[in-house]
C-alpha positions in Angstrom: -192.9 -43.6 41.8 -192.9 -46.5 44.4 -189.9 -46.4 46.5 -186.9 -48.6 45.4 -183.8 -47.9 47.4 -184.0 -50.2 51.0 -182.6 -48.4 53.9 -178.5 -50.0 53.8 -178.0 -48.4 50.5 -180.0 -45.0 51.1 -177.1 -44.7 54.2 -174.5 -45.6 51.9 -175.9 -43.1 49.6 -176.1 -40.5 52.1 -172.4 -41.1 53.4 -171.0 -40.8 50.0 -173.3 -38.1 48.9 -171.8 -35.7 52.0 -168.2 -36.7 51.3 -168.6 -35.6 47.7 -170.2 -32.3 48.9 -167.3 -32.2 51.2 -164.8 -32.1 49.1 -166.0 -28.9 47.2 -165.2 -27.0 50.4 -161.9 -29.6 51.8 -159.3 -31.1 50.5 -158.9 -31.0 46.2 -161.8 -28.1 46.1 -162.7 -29.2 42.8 -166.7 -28.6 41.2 -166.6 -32.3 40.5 -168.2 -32.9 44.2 -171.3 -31.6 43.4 -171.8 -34.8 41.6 -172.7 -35.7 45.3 -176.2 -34.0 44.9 -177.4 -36.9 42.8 -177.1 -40.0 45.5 -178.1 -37.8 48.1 -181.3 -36.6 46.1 -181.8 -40.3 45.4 -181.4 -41.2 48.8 -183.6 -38.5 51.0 -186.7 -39.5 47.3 -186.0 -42.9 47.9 -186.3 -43.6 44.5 -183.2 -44.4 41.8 -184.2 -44.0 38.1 -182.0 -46.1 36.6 -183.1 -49.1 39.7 -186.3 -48.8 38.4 -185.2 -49.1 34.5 -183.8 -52.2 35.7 -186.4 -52.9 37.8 -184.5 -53.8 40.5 -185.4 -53.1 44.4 -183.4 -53.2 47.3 -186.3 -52.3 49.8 -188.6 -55.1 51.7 -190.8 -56.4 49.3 -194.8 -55.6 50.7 -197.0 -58.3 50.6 
């Protein structure tokens, strides 16, 4: 598994992953934000399965 998320969109995918988490203890309460698990686990792995499906990268390119 070579790493395919570039460092803006692991952020992004940390931000949104702790807001969905957040909202299963604030706000609505509802079991839908443990959905947040997934870009979170993506993001700390650094690797998105469907990126890689369709093969696209948005890490620096190694030469």
């Amino acid at each position: 598994m070579n790493k395919n998320i570039g460092p803006i969109d692991r952020g992004i995918r940390v931000v949104v992953g702790l807001v969905l988490i957040a909202l299963v203890f604030v706000g609505p309460q509802t079991p839908w934000g443990w959905l947040g698990i997934i870009p979170l686990g993506t993001a700390l792995v650094g690797w998105c399965p469907p990126y890689a499906m369709f093969r696209i990268n948005t890490g620096a390119e190694k030469s």
